[in-house]
C-alpha positions as a Python dict, from the first residue, in 0.01 Angstrom:
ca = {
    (1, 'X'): (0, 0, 0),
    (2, 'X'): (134, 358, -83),
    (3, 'X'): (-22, 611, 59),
    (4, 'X'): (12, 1021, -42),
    (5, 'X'): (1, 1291, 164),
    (6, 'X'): (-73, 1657, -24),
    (7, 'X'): (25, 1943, 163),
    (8, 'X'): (-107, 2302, 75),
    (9, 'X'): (173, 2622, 219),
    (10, 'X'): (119, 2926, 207),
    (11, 'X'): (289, 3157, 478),
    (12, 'X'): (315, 2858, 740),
    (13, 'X'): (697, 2970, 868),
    (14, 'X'): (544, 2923, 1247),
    (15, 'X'): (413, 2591, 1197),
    (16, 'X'): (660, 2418, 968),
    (17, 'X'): (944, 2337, 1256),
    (18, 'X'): (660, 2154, 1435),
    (19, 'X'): (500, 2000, 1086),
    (20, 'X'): (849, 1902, 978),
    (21, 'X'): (888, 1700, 1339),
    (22, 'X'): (550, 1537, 1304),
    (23, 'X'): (556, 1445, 924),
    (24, 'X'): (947, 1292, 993),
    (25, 'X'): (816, 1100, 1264),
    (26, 'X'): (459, 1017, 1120),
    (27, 'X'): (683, 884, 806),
    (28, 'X'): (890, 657, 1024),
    (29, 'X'): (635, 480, 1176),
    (30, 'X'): (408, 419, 894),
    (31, 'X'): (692, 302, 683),
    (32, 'X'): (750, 30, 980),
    (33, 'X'): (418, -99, 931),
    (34, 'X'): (528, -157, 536),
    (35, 'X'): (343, 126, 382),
    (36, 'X'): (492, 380, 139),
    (37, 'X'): (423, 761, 264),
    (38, 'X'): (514, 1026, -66),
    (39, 'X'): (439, 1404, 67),
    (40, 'X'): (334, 1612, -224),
    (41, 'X'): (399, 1964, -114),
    (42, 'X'): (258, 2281, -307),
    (43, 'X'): (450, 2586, -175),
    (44, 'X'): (254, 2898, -267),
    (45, 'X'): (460, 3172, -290),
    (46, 'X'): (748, 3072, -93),
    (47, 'X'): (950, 3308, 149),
    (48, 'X'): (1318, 3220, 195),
    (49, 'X'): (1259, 3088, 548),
    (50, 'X'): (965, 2843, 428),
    (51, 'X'): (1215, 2702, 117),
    (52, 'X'): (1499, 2607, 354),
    (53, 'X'): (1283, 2412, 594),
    (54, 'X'): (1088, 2260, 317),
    (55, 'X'): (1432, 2175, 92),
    (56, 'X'): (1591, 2022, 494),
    (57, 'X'): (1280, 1839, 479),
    (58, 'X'): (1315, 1720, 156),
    (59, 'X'): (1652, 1582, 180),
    (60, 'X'): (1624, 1422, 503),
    (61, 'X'): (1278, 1233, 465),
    (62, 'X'): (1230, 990, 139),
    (63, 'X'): (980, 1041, -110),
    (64, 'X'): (915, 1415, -64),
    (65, 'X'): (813, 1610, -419),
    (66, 'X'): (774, 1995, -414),
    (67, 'X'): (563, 2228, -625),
    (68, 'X'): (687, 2574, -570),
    (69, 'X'): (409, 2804, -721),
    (70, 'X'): (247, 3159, -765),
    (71, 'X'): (-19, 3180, -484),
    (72, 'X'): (-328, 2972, -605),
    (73, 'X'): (-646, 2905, -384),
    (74, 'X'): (-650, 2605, -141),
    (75, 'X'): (-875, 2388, -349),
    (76, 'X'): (-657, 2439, -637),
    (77, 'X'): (-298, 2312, -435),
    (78, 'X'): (-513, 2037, -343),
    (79, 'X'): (-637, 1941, -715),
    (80, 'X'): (-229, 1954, -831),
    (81, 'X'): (-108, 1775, -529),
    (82, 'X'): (-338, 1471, -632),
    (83, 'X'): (-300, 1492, -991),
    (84, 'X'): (101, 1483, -884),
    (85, 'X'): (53, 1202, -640),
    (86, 'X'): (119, 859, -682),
    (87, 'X'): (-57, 651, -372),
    (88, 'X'): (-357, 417, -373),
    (89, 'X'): (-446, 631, -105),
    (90, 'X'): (-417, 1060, -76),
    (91, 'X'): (-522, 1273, 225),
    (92, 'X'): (-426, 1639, 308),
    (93, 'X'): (-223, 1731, 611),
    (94, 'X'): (-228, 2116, 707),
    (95, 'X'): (83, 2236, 838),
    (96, 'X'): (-109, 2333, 1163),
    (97, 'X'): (-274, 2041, 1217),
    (98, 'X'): (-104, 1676, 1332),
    (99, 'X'): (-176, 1333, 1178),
    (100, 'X'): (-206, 1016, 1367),
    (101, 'X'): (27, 728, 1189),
    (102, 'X'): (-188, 487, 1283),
    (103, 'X'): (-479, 637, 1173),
    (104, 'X'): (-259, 635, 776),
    (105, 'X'): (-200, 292, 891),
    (106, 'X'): (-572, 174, 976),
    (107, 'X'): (-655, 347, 656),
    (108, 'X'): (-463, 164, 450),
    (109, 'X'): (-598, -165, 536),
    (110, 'X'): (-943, -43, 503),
    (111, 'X'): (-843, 57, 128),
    (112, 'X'): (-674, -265, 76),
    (113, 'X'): (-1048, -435, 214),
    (114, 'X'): (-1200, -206, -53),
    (115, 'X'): (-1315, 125, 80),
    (116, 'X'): (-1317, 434, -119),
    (117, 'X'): (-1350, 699, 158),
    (118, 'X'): (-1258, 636, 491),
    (119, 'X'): (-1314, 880, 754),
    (120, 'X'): (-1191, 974, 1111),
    (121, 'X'): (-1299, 1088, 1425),
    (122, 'X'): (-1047, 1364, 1570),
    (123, 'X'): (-954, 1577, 1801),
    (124, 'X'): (-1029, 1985, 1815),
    (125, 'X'): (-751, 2155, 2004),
    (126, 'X'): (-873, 2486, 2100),
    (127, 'X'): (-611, 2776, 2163),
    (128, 'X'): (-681, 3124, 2310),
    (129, 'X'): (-503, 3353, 2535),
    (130, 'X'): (-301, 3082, 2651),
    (131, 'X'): (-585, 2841, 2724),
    (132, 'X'): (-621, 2506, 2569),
    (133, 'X'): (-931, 2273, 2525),
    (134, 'X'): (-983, 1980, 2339),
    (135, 'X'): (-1300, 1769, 2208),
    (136, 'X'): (-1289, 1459, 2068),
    (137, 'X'): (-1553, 1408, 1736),
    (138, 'X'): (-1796, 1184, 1753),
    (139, 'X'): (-1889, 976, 1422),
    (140, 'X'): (-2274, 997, 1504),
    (141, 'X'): (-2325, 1154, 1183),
    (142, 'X'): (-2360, 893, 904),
    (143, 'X'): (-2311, 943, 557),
    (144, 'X'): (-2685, 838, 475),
    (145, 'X'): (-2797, 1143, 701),
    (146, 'X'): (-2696, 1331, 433),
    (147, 'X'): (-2827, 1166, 161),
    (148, 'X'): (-3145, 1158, 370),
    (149, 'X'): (-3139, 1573, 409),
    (150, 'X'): (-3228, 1507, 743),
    (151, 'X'): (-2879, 1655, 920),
    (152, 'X'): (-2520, 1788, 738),
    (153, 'X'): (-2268, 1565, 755),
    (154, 'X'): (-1862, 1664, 811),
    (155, 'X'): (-1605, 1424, 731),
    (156, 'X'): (-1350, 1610, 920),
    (157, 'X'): (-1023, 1731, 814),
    (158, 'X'): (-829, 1389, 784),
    (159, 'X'): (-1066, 1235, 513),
    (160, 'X'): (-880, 1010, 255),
    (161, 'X'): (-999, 914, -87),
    (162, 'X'): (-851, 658, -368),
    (163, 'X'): (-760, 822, -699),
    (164, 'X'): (-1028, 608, -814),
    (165, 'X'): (-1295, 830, -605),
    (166, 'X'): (-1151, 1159, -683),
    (167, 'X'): (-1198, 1063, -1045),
    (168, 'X'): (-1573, 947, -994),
    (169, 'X'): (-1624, 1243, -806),
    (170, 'X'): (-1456, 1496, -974),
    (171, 'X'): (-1188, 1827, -918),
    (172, 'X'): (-1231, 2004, -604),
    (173, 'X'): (-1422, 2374, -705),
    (174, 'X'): (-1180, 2583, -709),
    (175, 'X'): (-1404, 2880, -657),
    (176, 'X'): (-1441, 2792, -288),
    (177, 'X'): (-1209, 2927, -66),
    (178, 'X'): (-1286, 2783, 268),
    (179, 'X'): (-1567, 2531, 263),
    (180, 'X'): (-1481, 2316, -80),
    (181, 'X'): (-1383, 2037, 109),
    (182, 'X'): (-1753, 2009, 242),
    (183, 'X'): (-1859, 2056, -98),
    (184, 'X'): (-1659, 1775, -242),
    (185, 'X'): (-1747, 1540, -1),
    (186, 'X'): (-2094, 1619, -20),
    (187, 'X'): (-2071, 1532, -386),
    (188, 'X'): (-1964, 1215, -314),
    (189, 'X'): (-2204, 1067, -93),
    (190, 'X'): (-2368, 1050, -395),
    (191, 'X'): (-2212, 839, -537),
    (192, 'X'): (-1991, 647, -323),
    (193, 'X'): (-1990, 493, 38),
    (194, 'X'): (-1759, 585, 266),
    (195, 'X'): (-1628, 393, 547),
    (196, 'X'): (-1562, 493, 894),
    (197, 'X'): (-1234, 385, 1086),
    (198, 'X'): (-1242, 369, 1510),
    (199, 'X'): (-889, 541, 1472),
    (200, 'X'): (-849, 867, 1581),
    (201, 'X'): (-690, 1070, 1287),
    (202, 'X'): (-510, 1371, 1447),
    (203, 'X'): (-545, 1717, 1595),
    (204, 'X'): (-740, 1991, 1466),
    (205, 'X'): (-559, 2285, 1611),
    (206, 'X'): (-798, 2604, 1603),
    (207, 'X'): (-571, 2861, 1701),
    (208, 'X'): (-765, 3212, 1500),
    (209, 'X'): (-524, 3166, 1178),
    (210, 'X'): (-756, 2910, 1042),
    (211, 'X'): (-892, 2917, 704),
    (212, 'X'): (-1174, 2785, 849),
    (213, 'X'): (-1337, 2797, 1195),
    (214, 'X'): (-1305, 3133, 1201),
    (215, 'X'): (-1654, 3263, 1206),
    (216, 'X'): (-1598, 3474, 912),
    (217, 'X'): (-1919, 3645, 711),
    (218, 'X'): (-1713, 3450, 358),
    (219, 'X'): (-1708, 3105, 556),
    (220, 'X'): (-2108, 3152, 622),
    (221, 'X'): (-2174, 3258, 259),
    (222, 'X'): (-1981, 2966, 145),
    (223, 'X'): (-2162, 2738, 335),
    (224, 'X'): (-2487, 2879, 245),
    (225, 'X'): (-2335, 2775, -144),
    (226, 'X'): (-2286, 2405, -29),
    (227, 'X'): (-2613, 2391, 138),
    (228, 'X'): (-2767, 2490, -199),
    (229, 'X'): (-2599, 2258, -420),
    (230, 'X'): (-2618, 1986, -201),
    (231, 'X'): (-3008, 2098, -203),
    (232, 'X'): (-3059, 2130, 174),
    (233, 'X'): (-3212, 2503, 122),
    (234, 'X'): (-3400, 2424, 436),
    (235, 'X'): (-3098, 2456, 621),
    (236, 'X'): (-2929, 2872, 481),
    (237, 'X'): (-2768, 3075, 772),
    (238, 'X'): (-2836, 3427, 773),
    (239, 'X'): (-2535, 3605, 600),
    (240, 'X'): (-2451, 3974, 502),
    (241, 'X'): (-2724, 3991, 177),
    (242, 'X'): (-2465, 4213, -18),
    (243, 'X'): (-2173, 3967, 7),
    (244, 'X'): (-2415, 3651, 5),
    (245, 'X'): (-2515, 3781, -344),
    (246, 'X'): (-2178, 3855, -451),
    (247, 'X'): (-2060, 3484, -350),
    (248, 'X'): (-2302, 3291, -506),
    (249, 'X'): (-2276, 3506, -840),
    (250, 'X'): (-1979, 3237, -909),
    (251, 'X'): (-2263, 2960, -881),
    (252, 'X'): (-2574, 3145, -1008),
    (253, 'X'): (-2532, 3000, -1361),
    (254, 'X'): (-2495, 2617, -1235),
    (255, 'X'): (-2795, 2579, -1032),
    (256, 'X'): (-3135, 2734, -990),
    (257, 'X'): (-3174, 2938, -698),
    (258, 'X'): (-3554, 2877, -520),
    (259, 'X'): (-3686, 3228, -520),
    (260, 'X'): (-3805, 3150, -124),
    (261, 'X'): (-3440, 3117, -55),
    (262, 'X'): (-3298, 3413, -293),
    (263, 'X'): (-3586, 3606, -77),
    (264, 'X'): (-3410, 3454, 282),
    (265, 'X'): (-3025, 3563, 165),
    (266, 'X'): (-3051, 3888, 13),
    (267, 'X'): (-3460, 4020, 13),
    (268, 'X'): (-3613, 4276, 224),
    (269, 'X'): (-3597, 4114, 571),
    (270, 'X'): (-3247, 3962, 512),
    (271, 'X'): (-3055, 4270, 680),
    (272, 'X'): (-3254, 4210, 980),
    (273, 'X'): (-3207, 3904, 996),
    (274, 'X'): (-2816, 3917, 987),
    (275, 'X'): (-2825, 4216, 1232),
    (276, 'X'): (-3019, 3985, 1468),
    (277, 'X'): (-2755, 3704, 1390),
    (278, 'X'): (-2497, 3880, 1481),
    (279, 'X'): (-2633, 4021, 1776),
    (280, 'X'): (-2726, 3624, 1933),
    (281, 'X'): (-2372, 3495, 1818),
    (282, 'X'): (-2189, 3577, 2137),
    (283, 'X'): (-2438, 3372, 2349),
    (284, 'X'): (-2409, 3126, 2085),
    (285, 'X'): (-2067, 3137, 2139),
    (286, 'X'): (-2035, 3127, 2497),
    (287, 'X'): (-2263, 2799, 2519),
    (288, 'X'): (-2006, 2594, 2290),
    (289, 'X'): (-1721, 2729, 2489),
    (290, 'X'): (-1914, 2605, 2789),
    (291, 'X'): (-1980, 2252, 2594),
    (292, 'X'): (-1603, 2255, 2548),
    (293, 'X'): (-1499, 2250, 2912),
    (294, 'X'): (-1779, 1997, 3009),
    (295, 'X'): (-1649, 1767, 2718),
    (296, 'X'): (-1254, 1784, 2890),
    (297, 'X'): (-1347, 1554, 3177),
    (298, 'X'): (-1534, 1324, 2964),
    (299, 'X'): (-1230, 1340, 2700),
    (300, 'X'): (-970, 1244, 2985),
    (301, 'X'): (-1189, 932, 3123),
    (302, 'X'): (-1208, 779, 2818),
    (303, 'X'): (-827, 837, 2696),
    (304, 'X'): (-752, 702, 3045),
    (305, 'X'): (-988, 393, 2999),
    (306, 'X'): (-1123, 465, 3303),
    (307, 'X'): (-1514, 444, 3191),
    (308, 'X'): (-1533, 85, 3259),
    (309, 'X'): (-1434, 130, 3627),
    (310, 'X'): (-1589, 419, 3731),
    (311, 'X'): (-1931, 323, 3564),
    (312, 'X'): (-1946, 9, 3802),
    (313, 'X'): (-1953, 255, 4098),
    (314, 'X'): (-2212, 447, 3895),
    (315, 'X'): (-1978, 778, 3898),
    (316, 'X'): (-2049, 763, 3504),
    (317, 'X'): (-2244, 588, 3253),
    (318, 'X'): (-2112, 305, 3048),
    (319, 'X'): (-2048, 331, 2637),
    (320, 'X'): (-2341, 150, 2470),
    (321, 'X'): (-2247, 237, 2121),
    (322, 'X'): (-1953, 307, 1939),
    (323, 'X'): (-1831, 694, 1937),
}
């Protein structure tokens, strides 16, 4: 089994001395358990600092190809990292984020058994003002939520694929700049099944330099774009109507927009309802921060495996599914 690893950098010099330590040791171990790890990096834009740690990197670990190139948009580093790669297998890794080696590892034998997408639970390290929290997904979301439009369904940031699903599927749309990842895997749910693995498959770190989880009125408009195409209208977000309009002019020709939800994103009670959005979001905000903390204790029983013992005293309940 070879297995690729695409890499996307653009202005990472703070996290590359830590990605370069994880990816050399993530690359040992997996190559101990007989699999062949290739990291296709796309530098966009490289500074002098970036190139010397990436060319170290390069010489030190094996199977390490570089893309130096203008600056391009996430989704389309992605598309020429897998159209470079070589693996039966290709994931991303984010130079902020770590990867669990035997998480590659479990993957790989699911592909060898046959699956197409396999999928992770992880872990969300959150980091502000010197404060760190962590929750640990939980894979009660099934793909066939989705394709029931009953809930939205996130495969997380460690999803893998086989070239032979990317090609079923298709390019990721380059005319996303945050959520195209959703957007691709929404895509294919229709058309393919994915397969869960029990292996945790790194650390999300959300540190406020995030493409993503940010908050951002672009990150709601885009998501308000997937929730269209995928055709879960049901389910828009109020969002700024000028800059919800101007974002989905890049779509507007592919699909046709319901005129209840044109009316909901940019009509006559659509500043309202943004203004009112934005005036809940910090109690919104202050609940999941709250959810956070309550989820630590819960987080350190179970990485301590110590569920089992205290639920026979009755301190805490017992696991009667798979998380």
């Amino acid at each position: 089994m070879n297995i690729s690893l695409v890499s996307s950098f653009y202005r990472v010099q703070a996290h590359l001395p830590a990605w370069v330590a994880r990816a050399e040791s993530v690359a040992s171990a997996v190559q101990r358990a007989g699999i062949a790890l290739e990291f296709v990096i796309i530098a966009n834009d490289a500074q002098p600092e970036e190139r010397t740690l990436i060319e170290a990197f390069a010489a030190h670990v094996r199977n390490v190809h570089v893309h130096y190139v203008s600056r391009e948009s996430l989704y389309a580093s992605w598309n020429r990292g897998i159209e470079a790669a070589t693996g039966q297998l290709i994931g991303f890794w984010n130079a902020d984020d770590s990867r669990s080696a035997d998480a590659l590892i479990d993957a790989g034998k699911l592909a060898k058994a046959g699956a197409q997408v396999v999928y992770f639970p992880w872990t969300n390290v959150w980091l502000k003002d010197g404060q760190e929290s962590r929750t640990i997904s939980k894979l009660l979301q099934q793909p066939a939520a989705l394709r029931d439009r009953q809930r939205k369904f996130y495969a997380g940031p460690f999803f893998m694929f086989t070239p032979t699903a990317y090609r079923t599927v298709g390019a990721f749309d380059v005319r996303f700049r945050i959520t195209g990842d959703w957007e691709w895997v929404n895509r294919a749910l229709a058309v393919i099944d994915f397969t869960a693995s029990a292996v945790n498959g790194g650390e999300f770190f959300v540190h406020g330099g995030n493409l993503s989880n940010t908050g951002s009125s672009l990150q709601i408009c885009e998501e308000n774009v997937v929730r269209i195409l995928s055709g879960l209208t049901d389910q828009l977000r109020p969002a700024p109507p000028d800059q919800m309009r101007a974002v989905w002019s890049l779509w507007e020709w592919d699909v046709a927009l319901p005129p209840e939800a044109s009316e909901a994103l940019w009509g006559s009670g659509a500043a309202e309802a943004w203004a009112r959005w934005q005036t809940d979001e910090p109690q919104r905000q202050a609940a999941v921060r709250k959810g956070r903390w309550r989820a630590f204790p819960r987080w350190l029983i179970d990485t301590l495996r110590l569920r089992p013992l205290l639920a026979r005293f009755g301190l805490v309940k017992a696991r009667t599914s798979p998380q």
